[in-house]
N, C-alpha and C positions, 0 to 999 in steps of 0.2 A: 226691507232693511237688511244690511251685510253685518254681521257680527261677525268680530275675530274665532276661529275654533275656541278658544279657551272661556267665552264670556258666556256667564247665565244669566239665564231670560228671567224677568221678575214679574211677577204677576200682580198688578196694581188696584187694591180693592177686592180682591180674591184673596182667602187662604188654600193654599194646597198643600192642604195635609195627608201626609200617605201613610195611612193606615194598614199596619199589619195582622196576618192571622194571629190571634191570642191577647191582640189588644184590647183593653178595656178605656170606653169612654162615654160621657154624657154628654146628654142634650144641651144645648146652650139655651137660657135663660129669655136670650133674646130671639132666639131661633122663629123663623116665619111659622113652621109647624106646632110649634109649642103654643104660640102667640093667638092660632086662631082656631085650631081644633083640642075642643075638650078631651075626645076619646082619644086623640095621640099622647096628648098630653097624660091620661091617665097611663095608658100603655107604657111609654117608656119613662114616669115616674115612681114605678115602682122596681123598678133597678136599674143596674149598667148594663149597657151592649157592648155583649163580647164582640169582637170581631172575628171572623171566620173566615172571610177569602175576599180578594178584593176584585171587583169587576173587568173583567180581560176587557183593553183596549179601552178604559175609561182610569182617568186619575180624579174624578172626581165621586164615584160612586165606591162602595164596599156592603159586603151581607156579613149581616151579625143576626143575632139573637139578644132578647133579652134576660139577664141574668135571674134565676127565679122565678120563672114563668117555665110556659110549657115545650120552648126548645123551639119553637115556630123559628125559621130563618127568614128574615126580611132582606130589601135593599133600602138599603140608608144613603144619604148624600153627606160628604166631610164637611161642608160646611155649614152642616147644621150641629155638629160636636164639636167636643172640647177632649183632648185626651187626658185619660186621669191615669194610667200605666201603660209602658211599655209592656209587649212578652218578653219576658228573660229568652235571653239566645244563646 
């Protein structure tokens, strides 16, 4: 399919959210991980994950930590969050 230069692709049934370093977000409610593992679900219920760097050459992945815990750095998928702050720029 030819799209004109100026037209954006929409992504149907996806969010693509692009998550910044310094951003703060949670888990979604309904999220598949939440839904079927207890020990994740404890892990990132007991705070927000920072975000820290987003994965080169993926717009769907980024590494955070969670806030309050021991600093461990994970890789997260955005469509399992909700953003709760921007980082101030």
């Amino acid at each position: 399919m030819l799209l004109p230069a100026n037209a954006s692709l929409i992504k149907i049934g996806c969010v693509n959210m692009d998550f910044k370093a310094g951003d703060l977000v949670k888990l979604k409610p309904d999220s598949w991980w939440y839904k079927r593992s207890a020990s994740f679900r404890k892990l990132v219920d007991s705070g927000l994950i920072m975000v820290t760097d987003g994965l080169p050459g993926s717009d769907k992945f980024f590494y955070g930590f969670v806030c309050g815990l021991d600093g461990e750095i994970h890789l997260w998928s955005n469509d399992q969050f909700d953003l709760v702050s921007r980082a101030s720029e």
